[in-house]
N, C-alpha and C positions, 0 to 999 in steps of 0.2 A: 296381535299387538306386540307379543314380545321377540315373535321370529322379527317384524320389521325394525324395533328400537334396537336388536341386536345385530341386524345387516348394516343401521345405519353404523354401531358404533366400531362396526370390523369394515368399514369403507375403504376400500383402497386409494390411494392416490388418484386426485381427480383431475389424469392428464390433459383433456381439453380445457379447464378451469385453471392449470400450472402452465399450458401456453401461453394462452391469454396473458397471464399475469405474466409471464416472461417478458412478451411481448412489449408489455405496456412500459414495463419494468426500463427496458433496453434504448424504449424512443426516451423516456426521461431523463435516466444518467446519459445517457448520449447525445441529446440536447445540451443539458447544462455542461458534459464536457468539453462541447464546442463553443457554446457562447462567447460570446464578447466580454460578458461578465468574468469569466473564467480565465483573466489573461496569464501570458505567459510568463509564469513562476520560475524564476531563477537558478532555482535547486531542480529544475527539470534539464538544463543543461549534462550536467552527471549523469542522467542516467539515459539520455538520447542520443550524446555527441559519442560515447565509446563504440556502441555499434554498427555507428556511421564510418567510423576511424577504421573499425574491424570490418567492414565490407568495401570503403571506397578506398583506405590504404593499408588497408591488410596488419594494421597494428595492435597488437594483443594490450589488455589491462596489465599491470604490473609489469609486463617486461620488458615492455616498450612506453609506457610514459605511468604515472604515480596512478592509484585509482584506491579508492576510499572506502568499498562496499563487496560483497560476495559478488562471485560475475555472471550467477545463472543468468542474469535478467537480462546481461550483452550480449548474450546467446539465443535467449528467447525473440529478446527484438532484434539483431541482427538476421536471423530465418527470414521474417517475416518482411521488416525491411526494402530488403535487395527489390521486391516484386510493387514497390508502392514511390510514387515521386513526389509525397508529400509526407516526409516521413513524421512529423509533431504529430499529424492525425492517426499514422497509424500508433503509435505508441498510447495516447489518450484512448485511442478506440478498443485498445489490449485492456485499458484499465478497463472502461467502461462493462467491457464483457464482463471484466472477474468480477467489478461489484456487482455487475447481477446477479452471476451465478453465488456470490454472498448471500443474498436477497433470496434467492432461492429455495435454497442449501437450509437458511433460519426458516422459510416456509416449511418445507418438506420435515426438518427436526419439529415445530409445533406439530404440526400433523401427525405424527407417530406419536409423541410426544401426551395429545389430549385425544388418546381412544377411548378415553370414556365418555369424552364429549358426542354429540350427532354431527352429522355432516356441518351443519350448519353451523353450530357453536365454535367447530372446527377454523369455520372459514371467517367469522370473525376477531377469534383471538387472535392465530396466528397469520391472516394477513393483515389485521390491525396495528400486531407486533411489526410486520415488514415494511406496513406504512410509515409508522413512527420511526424506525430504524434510516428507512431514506430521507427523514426530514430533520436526523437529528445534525445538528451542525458539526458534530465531529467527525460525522460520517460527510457532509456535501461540503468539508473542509478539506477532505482529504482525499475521498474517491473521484477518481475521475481526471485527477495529473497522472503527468508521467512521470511517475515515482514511484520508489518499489513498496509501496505498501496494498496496493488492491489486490495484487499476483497473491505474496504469502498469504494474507488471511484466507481467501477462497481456496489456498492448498490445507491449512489448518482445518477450515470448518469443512472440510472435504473429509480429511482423513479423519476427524471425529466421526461423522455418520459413518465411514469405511467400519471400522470398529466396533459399532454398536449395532449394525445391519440393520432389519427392517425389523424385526419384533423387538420392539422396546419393554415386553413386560416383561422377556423372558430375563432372571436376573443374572444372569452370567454372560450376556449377548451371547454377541456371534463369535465364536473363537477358529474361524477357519482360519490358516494359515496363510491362504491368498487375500485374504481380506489386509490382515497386518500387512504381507508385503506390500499391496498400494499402498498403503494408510503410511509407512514407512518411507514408500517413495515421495507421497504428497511433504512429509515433514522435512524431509533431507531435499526436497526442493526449495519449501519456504524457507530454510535455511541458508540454500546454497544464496537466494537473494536477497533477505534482510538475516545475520548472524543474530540478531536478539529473537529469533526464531529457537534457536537452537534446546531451548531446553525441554520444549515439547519431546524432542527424542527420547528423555528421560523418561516423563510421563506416560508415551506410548510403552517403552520397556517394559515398564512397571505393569501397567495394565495387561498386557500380555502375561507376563505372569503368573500375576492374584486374580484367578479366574474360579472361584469354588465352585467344585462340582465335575471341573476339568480333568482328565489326566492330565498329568505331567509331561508326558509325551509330545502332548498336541501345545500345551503350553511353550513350551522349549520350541516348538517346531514354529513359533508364530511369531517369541520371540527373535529368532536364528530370522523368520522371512522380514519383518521390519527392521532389523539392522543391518540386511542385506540389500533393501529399498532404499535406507537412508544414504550408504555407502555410494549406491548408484546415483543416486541424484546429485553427491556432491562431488561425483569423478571433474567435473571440470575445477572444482575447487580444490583438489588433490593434485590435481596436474600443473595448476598455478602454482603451489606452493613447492614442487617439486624442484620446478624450472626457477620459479623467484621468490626462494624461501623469504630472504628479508622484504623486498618489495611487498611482498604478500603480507608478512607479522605484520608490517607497518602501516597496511592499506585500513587492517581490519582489529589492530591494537595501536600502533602507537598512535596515529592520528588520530584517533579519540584521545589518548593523554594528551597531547598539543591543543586538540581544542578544547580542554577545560581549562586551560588557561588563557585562550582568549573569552573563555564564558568568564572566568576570575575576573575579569581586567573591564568587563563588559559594567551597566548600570545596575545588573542584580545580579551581585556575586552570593549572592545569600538562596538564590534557586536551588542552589547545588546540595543541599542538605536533604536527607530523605522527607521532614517534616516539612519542609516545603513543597516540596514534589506531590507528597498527599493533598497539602491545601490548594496546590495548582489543583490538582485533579478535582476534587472536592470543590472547587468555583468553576469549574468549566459544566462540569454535571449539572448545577444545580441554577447555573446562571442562563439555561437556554431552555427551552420550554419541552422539546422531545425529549433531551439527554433528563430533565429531571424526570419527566414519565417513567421512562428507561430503571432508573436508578429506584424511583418511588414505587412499581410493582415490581422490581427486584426483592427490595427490601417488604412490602407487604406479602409475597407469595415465602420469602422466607420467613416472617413472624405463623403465619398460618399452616404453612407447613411444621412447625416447629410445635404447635400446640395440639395439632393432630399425629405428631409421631406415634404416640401408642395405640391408636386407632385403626391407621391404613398400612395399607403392606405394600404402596406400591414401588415400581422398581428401582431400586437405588444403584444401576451401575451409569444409569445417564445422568444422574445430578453428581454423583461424585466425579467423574470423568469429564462431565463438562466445569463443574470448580476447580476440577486438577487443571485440566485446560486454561483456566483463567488462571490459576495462580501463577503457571508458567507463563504465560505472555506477562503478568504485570509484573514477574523480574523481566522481562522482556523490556517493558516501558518504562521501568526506573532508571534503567542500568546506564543509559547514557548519559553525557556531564550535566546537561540539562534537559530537562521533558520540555516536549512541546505537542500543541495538540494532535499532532495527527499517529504520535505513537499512543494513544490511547485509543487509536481505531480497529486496534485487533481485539480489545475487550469487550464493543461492542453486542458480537455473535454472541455469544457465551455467554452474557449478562443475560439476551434476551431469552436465550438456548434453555440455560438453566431456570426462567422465570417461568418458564412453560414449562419444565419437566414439573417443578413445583406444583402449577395450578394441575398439572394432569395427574401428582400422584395419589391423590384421592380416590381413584376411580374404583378401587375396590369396598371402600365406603365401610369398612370395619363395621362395629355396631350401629350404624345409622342407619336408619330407613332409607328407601329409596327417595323417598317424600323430600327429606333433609338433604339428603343429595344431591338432586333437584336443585334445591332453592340455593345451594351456595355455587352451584356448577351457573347455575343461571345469574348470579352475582358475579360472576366472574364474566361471563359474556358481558353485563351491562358496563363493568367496569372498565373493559382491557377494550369495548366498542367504543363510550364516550370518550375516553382518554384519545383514541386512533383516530374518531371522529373529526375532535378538535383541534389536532395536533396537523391534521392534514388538512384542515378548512385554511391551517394558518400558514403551516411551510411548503405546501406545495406551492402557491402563487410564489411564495416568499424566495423559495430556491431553483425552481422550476422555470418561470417563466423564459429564461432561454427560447423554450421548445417554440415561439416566435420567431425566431430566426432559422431555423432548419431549412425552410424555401430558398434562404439566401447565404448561400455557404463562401460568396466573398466575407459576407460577417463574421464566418468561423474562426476564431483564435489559430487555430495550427495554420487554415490559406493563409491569414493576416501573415503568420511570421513567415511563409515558405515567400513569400511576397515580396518580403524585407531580402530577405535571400535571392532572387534575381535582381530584385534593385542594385542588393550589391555587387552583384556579376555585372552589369549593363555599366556600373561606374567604375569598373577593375576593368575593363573592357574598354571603355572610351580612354581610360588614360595607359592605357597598351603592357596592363599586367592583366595576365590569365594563367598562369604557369603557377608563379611564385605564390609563397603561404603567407594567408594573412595571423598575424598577432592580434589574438581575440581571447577575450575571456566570454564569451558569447559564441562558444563555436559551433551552436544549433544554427543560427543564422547565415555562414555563408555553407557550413554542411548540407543544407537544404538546398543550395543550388550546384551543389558538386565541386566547392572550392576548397582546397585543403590550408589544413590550420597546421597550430601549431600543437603537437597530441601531447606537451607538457601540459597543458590546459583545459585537459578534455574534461576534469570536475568544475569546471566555471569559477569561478570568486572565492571556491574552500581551501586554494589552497592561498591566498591572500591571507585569509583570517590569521591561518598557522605561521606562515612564512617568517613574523616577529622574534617567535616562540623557538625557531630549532636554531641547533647549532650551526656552525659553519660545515662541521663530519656529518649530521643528517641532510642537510641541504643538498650537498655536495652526493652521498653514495644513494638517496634515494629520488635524486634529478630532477628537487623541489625549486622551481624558474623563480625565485626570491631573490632579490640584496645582489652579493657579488654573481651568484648564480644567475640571475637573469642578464648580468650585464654580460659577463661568458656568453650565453646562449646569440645574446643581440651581435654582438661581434661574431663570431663565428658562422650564424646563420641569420642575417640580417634580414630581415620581413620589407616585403613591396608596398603594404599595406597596412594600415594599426585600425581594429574595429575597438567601439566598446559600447556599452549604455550605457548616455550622458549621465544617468542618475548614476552613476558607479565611479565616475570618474575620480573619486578618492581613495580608491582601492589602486586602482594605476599609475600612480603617478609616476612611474618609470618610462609608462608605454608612452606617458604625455611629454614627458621630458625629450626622449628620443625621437619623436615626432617633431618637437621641434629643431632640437637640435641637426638633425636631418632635413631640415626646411621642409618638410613635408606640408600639405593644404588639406585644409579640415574641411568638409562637408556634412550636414545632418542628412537625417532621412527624414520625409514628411510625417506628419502626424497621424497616429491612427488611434484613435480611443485612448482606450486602456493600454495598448501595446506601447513598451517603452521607444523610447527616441534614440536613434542609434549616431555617431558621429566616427563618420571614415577618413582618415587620415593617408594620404597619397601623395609620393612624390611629382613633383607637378612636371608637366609633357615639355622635353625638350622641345628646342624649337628646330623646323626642318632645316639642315642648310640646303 
């Protein structure tokens, strides 16, 4: 009896049970990435149209037109891009990947995490955890655009496990020095494409480090290979800033100071304050039924861990390492003028990461009977079960349902827009432009059918918000298309064509002006769902003599 209770609780990974779940994992976020429900998000313009610009006209972020974000991710999607002729799909379908391997990544850390659990108490908590985590709203708020947050976190919650290797009791992990160098390379990538990344490098150093029981030697040596990782990952954002020092300051600082003052200027200038930002966070957690799960065995596994400190021994470099983790992402998610939900989606892992080291670190069971043991290890299955139970009866219909549309991929969001995008070749075409770049702050749409734009525009409508906010000397040296700057651009290189979404037309009102004043003829696009309403603007067809 006790050889069996002790093969179950030294279970390896139970890879044909972590396919499976992959598996299942992959058709659901990838369902609901393509859905109808999932239309096309605004702020996906940014991070799709640059690497379209960098494969169909070879034009670099910063030093060829303004860009707002680190640039791994135009490198990432431009690879993969070039080989695919609907490019929204492949970019959502990059996301989709990372949050599984998210999904994952939080399986495989419970798993290590409750060896003192059986197989089976295993595969309830932490895929219970994994359930909850896909259903919580911050996560199917956010996973699953094309936007650069799916990529870092699955590089984060990477290079944590990298770090902590496979035996999680041992208390000084794994301190090989190849380990940190990926684990370094994973950080200095989620860096290189969201910079509120950045301070995990700190935490990794660190840990590297304070490793007791280490030489120094090998310490130094893991430190030297993770900031050796980090450095490599962010070679592309070294060579930007080489080539376009200020373009680059400005992509990645000043345009966050300009847009807090259109968040000043906005209906709640009062977000801006740290004690707000907590009380956002504090009503998103507690206003949605997963995220309060999430937040509620958070907080129970640390009262209970807290009262059993004197009792159990177990290993304290995964709970400290995963709360070092979480403290660096939430300077991560303060840090900008205002929070909004979806940078609270790299706390996520970590919340649940550490709620399972919590529940597992009992396993050594200090003075307690086996018996007692037992009964709370088995309170913990009932609880962290019905919680998962429930949570999934309610949000899988609730967020899932997509997975109905799969059969008919006209319905998919990214066809929907690539769609909108030969429409608009077929009417640039009847009125005999094919050549000439259209004036779009929507430049996913004719990008998608191989029309060139204009690459001052390649962040869609962000750079609108600021445009108020800078000077005439910033407008002018970082070739912000605003006010007199825009009017320069239109004279100099005057557009055949003006796209926009109707719903935005208050953001342009220059491109509407020159449209008309150009006599130019408006035409909509048909309607599709959710997908907005485009209005193309064309000089109307001489007549033959």
């Amino acid at each position: 009896m006790t050889e069996r209770i002790g093969s179950e609780m030294e279970a390896r990974l139970p890879w044909r049970g972590l396919a499976i779940l992959a598996a299942g994992l992959l058709l659901l976020l990838f369902a609901r990435s393509m859905c109808g429900a999932r239309f096309f998000d605004l702020d996906e313009h940014q991070f799709v149209a640059p690497p379209l610009l960098l494969d169909q006209q070879g034009k670099m972020p910063y030093a060829d037109y303004p860009y707002f974000h680190m640039p791994n991710l135009v490198y990432l999607y431009a690879a993969v891009m070039q080989f695919f002729p609907y490019k929204l799909l492949v970019a959502r379908t990059l996301s989709a990947l990372c949050g599984t391997g998210t999904a994952l990544l939080v399986f495989v850390a419970g798993w290590r995490a409750l060896s003192g659990f059986t197989a089976r108490g295993r595969w309830v908590i932490a895929g219970g955890m994994v359930a909850v985590l896909i259903c919580s709203r911050i996560f199917t708020y956010t996973s699953g655009l094309a936007w650069n947050n799916d990529a870092p976190v699955v590089c984060a919650v990477g290079a944590f496990m990298l770090m902590l290797g496979r035996d999680w009791r041992n208390g000084a992990g794994d301190t090989r020095w190849w380990r940190f160098g990926l684990a370094g390379l994973l950080v200095g990538m989620a860096t290189g494409i969201r910079l509120t990344f950045a301070p995990l490098a700190l935490v990794c150093g660190l840990a590297a480090l304070i490793s007791p029981g280490v030489p120094w030697r090998r310490r130094w040596a893991g430190f030297a290979a993770g900031a050796l990782g980090v450095l490599i990952a962010l070679l592309p954002a070294l060579v930007a800033l080489r080539q376009s020092p200020s373009q680059f300051l400005f992509g990645n600082w000043g345009y966050p100071l300009l847009y807090r003052h259109y968040v000043e200027a906005g209906p709640n200038p009062h977000g801006l304050t740290i004690a707000a930002k907590l009380l956002y966070c504090l009503g998103k957690f507690l206003t949605d039924p997963a995220d309060a799960v999430i937040l509620g065995l958070f907080v129970g596994a640390a009262v209970c861990a807290w009262r059993r400190r004197h009792r159990d021994a177990g290993p304290w470099r995964p709970l400290v390492l995963a709360l070092a983790f979480l403290a660096a992402l939430w300077i991560g998610a303060i840090a900008p003028a205002q929070i909004q939900w979806q940078y609270l989606f790299p706390l996520l892992p970590f919340i649940i990461i550490a709620t399972m080291v919590m529940i597992g670190s009992g396993k050594s069971g200090g003075d307690q009977t086996p018996e007692a043991r037992a009964v709370r290890w088995g309170g913990w299955v009932l609880v962290v079960g019905c919680c998962a139970l429930v949570t999934a009866a309610v949000g899988l219909p609730r967020w899932y349902w997509g997975i109905i549309d799969l059969p008919r991929p006209w319905r998919w969001t990214p066809v929907v827009v690539h769609e909108r995008g030969v429409w608009l070749r077929e009417h640039l075409a009847a009125a005999h432009v094919e050549k000439q770049s259209v004036l779009t702050i929507d430049p996913v749409v004719p990008l998608e059918a191989g029309i060139d734009v204009y690459p001052e525009f390649a962040t869609g409508r962000l750079l609108m918000h600021v445009g108020p906010y800078a000077t005439a000397t910033v407008l002018h040296e970082q070739h912000l298309a605003w006010g007199p700057e825009l009017e320069r651009l239109l004279a100099e290189r005057p557009p055949a064509a003006i796209l926009y979404d109707v719903g935005l037309e208050e953001l342009v009102p220059g491109f509407v002006k020159y449209a008309r004043e150009q006599g130019m003829v408006a035409v909509d696009s048909p309607a599709a769902g959710h997908e907005p309403k485009y209005r193309l603007w064309v000089r109307p067809i001489a007549p033959v003599q």
